[in-house]
N, C-alpha and C positions, 0 to 999 in steps of 0.2 A: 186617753181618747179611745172609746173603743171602735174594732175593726169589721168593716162590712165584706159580702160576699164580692169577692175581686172576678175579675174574666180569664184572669192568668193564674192562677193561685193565692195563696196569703199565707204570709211566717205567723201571722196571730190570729188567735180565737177567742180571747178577754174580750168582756162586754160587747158579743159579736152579733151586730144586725143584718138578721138574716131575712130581712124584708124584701128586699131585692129576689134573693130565691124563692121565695114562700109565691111570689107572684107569677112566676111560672108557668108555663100549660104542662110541664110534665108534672102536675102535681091534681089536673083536671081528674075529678073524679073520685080521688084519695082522702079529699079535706074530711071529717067528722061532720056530720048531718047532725049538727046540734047550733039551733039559733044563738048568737051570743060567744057561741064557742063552746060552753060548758057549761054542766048543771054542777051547781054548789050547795053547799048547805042543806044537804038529804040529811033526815032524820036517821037515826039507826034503827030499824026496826027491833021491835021485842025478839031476843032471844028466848028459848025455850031453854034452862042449865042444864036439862037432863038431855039435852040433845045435841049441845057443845062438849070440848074438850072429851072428846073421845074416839073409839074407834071404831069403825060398823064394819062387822062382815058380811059384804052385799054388792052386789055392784052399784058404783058411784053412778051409772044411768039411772039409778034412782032417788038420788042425792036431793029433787025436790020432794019427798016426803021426810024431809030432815030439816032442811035449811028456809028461811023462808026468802022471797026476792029479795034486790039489793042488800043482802046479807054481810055475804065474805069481801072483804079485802084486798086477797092475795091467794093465789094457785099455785103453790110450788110443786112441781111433779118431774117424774119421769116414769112416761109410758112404757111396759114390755117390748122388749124391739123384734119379739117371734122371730128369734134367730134359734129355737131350740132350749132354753134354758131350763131349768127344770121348772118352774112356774107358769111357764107358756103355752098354752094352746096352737097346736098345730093350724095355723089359719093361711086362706090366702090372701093375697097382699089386699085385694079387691074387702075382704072379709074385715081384714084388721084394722084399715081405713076407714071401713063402716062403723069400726068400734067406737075409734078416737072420736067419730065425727058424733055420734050420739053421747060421747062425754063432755066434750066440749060445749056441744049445746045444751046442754044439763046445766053444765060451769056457765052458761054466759045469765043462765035465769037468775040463777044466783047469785053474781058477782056485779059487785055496787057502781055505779057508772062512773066510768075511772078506773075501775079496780081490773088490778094487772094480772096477766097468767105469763109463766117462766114453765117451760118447756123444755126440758132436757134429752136430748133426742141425738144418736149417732147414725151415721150411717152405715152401712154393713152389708158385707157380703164382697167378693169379687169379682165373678165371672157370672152375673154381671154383678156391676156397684149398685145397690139400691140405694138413693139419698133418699132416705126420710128426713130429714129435713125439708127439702123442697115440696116433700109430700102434704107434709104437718102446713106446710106455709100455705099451702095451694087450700086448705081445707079452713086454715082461722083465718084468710082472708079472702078470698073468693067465694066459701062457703058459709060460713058464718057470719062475715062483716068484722071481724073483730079489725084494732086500728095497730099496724106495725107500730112496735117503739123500738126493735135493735136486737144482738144479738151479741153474746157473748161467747167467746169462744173459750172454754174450758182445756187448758193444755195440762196433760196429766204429769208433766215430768218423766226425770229419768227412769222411773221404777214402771214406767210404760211401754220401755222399749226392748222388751225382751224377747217381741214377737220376732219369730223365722220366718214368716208369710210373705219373703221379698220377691217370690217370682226366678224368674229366670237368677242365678246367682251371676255378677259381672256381667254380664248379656242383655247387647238390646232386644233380644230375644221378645222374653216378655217379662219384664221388672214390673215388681207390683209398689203401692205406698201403702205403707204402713199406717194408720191412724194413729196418732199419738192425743188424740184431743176428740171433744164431743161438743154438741153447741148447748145451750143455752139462750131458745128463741121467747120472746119479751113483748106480748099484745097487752091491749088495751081494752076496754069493753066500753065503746061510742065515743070517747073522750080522751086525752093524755091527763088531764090535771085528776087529782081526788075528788069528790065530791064531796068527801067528809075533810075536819081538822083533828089533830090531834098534839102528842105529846113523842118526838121523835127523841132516840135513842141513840144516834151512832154520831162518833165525834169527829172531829175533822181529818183524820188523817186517813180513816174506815173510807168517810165519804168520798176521798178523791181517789182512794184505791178502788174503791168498788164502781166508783165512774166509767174507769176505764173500759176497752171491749175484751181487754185478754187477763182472763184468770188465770194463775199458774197454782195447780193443787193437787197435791198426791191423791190419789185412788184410795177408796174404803178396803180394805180388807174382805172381802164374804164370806172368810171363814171367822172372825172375830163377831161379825156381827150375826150370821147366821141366814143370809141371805145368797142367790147364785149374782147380782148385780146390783150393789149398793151404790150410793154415792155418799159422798164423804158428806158429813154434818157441817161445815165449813162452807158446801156449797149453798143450802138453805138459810147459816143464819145470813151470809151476804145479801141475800135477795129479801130475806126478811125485814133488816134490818134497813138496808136501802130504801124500800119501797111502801112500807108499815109503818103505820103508827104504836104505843104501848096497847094495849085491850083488841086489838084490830083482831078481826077475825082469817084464820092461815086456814084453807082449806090444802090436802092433797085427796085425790080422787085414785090415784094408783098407789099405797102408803105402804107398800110392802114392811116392812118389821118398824117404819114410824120414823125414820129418821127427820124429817120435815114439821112433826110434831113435837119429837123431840126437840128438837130445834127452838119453835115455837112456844114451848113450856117454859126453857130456857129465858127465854126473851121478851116472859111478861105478855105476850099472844093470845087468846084463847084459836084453839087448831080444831080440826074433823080431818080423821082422813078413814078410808075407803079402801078394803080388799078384800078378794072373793076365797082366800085361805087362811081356813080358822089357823092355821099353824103358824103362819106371822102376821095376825091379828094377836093373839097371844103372845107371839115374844112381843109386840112392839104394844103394847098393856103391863107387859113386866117391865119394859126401859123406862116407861112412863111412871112406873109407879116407885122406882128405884129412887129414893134418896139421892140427888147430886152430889157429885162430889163437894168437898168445902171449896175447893176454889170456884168453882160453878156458880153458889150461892155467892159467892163473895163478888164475884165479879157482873152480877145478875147486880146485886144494889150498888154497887160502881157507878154502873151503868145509869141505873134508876135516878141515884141520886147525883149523878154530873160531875162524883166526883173522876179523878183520873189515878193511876197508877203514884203519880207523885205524892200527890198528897194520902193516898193511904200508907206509904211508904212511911213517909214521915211521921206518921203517926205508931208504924209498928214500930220503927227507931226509938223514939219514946218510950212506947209502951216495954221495949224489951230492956232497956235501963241505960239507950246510950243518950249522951249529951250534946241535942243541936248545935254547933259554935257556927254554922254557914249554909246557907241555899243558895246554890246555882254558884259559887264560886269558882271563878275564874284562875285558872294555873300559870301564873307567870314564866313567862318565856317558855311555853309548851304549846301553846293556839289550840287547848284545850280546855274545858270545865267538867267541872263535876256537881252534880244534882246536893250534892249533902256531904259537910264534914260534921266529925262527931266525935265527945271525948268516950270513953270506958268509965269506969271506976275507977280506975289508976290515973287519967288524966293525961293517957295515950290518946293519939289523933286516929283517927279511921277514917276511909273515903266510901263516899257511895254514890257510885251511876249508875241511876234505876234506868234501866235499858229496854226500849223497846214499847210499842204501845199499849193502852190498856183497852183493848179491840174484844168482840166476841170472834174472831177467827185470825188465827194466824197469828197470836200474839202475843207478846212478849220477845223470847229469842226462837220461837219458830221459823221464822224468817233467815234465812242462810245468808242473805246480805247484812241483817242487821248482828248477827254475830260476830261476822268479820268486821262491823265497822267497831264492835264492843274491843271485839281485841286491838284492834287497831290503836285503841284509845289507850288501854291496859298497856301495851307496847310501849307507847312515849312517855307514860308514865314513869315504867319501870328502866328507862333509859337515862332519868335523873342523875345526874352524878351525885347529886348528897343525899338520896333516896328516903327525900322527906315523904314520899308517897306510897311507901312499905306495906303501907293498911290499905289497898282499894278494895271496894268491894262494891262488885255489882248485885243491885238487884231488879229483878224480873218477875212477871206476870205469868209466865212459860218456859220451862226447860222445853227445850229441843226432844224431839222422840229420839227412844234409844237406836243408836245405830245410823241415824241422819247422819248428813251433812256436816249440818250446825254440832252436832251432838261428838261426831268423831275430832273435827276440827278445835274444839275448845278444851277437849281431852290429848291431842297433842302438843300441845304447851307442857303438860306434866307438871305444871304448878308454878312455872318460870313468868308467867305474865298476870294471874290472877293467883288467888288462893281460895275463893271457895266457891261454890255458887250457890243464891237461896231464892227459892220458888215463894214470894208472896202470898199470903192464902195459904201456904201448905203447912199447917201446925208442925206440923215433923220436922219440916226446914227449918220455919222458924223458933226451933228451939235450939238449933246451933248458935242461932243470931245471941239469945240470949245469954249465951254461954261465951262466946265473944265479947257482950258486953261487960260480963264481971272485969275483963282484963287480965284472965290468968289463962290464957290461951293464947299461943303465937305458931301453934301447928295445926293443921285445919282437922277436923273431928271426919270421923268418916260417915258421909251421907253421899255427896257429889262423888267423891273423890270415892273409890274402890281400894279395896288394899293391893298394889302393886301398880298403881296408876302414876301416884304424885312422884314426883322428882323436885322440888321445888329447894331453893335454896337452904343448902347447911342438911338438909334429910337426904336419906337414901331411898331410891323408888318405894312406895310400900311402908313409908313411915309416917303412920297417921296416927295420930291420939284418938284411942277409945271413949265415946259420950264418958264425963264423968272422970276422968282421969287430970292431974293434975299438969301443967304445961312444965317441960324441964330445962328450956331455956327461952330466951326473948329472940323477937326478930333480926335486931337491932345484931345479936352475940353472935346470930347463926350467918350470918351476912357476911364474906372477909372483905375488907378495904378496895381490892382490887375486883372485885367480882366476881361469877364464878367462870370456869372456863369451857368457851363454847355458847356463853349466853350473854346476854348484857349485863353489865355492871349491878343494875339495879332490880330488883322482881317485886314486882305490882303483885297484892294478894286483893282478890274481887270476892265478895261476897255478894251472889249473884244467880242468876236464873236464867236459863237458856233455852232458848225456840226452836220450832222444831224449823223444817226443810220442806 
């Protein structure tokens, strides 16, 4: 039964009628001026090709000699925050306000009824605070008319909190806050619903993450990408991928070196974005033009075609020469499973939990909790007393970035809980895999593992077999009866892939 709007609160929000609120008078004045509720079934207008999927250096106040009405689909942006950066015009607040306010209105000609803008906007400064945000708010909805749909708060993680800018040090003096997070404000253009239908992309577990209001995502680099204030690629295909359909049109009006486009290329989108310096108009024409990585493409028809992480899994199994003997089997007396057992050529068993989802962000073992629930699992495994489960191996859509979280954490085990890890998609990984299936391998080849890393049972740190090199004993020989000591009895080896943090 689902739950309506209570006068005291409510523990549920499944199938929740929100009928009781919607009727309201605080809501007098706010509803959408649209008869019916919503315009459906708009036409897509004629694109011009030579006018899409690319990048214009000019300002996006001129973005109607490009696009035509109900066009784009989707805004993904973040405005200059004229706090000084090298790409910024010295402006005043009154100035810069004017800016936004003449792009926006540019954006709302273009953007199809229904169709969303995602505003990424911090606030800044301290003495005093200036919230752009509430700026930005005051101008898409008191000035424009556009319709609030929410906001998301981007918390950037630990690699954010480096700032000294606390104020008064221990003293109520005058203590400052730190920002550790940015928003991510979410209009409408006359409508909440689409006006168009199409062919969505993102699978179930993407959708309930990206639901949510709080994003947790490491920061871009600006020295990698070449920019004074990036945002992570992460943040666009979420909202992309959320709120678009496949072929939908991704506009960014601020595209500094194209991240939002890139994004977009990625995900099957046709994108425009918009900047007034030929210098990252240019780089972001060369990310564009860059060949994707192989797992990029791989994961792009994933996507397309509905398959998920398991089953291309299963198919690499296959395809690299191991033998199916179980899916999704279940581990007696462990309260665990695993996605695939598999024989070798020898007619040794192998294990495999393909870990982690097959998401366009954050996915695989990016994720610093789904690492530790990987080990976790690795762990009870390797705790078997008759250590029928010697051979685990995980695999995954995402190693973990170097130097993560996830990435230090699955590297202190030293081989005692997993033994190897393989990146799906990544041919190089996957020809370890291969090399495991002949069955004349029982020490893990060096790719994951570095040399002075492993520790794993019966080796000495730093004892990996070279690609190519022949195995010189079995798992089973290098094992003693009793265990080894200081670690559990048994050691789980994972061939496996891991996320970042």
């Amino acid at each position: 039964m689902g739950t309506s709007t209570k006068s005291f609160g409510s523990s549920k929000r499944e199938s929740h009628d929100s009928s009781v609120f919607n009727g309201r008078r605080i809501l007098d004045g706010l509803r959408p001026k649209v008869n019916g509720g919503s315009a459906t079934g708009l036409p897509i207008p004629p694109l011009d090709a030579t006018k899409i999927n690319r990048i214009y250096c000019k300002s996006s106040e001129r973005m109607t000699e490009d696009l035509p009405e109900n066009s784009v689909a989707l805004v993904v942006t973040s405005p200059p925050y004229n706090v000084g950066k090298e790409y910024d015009n010295d402006l005043s607040l009154d100035e810069y306000l004017k800016l936004l306010r003449k792009v926006f209105d540019a954006t709302k000609k273009v953007l199809e009824p229904g169709g969303r803008v995602c505003i990424n906007i911090a606030n800044v400064g301290r003495k005093p605070y200036i919230p752009l945000a509430s700026y930005v708010n005051r101008i898409m909805l008191e000035e424009l008319g556009y319709l609030m749909r929410g906001e998301i708060l981007w918390v950037k993680g630990k690699s954010a909190n480096g700032s000294c800018a606390w104020g008064s040090w221990r003293s109520a003096g005058n203590p400052v806050l730190r920002d550790t997070h940015e928003y991510i404000l979410v209009y409408s253009k006359g409508q909440f619903g689409r006006a168009r239908t199409g062919k969505s992309s993102i699978g179930a577990d993407e959708f309930l993450n990206n639901s949510l209001s709080v994003w947790e995502m490491e920061p871009e680099s600006a020295s990698r990408v070449g920019h004074p204030a990036p945002f992570p690629e992460e943040l666009p295909k979420r909202l992309i991928e959320f709120y678009t359909y496949q072929d939908d049109l991704v506009l960014d009006p601020f595209c500094g070196v194209g991240t939002t486009c890139v994004a977009a290329k990625k995900l099957n989108r046709n994108y425009v974005g918009y900047d007034i310096k030929q210098e990252y108009v240019d780089m972001a024409k060369e990310r564009l033009s860059t060949p994707p990585p192989g797992f990029a493409e791989f994961q792009r028809r994933a996507t397309i075609e509905g398959k998920g992480a398991q089953k291309f899994a299963e198919s690499l199994l296959e395809k690299c020469g191991f033998k199916i003997t179980a899916r999704d089997r279940k581990l007696k007396g462990l309260g665990i499973q695993v996605s695939f057992v598999a024989e070798d050529k020898t007619g040794r068993s192998w294990y495999f939990d393909v870990t982690g989802a097959f998401t366009s962000q954050r996915a695989g073992l990016k994720r610093t909790d789904t690492v530790f629930k990987c080990l976790g699992r690795a762990s009870v495994m390797a705790a078997d007393d008759d250590r029928r489960y010697a051979r685990l191996v995980l695999l995954t859509t995402d190693l973990p970035r170097k130097g993560s979280s996830g990435d230090q954490a699955l590297r202190a085990t030293k081989g005692r809980t997993f033994f190897d890890a393989i990146e799906i998609g990544n041919e190089q990984q996957e020809s370890r895999l291969r090399e495991y299936a002949q069955g004349n391998r029982d020490r893990p080849i060096e790719g994951f593992w570095r040399p002075g890393e492993y520790g794993g049972p019966g080796l000495a740190p730093g004892d990996l077999q070279v690609p190519g090199s022949p195995s010189s004993e079995r798992i089973e020989d290098a094992i003693p009866a009793a265990g080894l000591p200081g670690i559990l009895p048994t050691t789980s080896f994972s061939l496996g892939a891991r996320r970042e943090s």
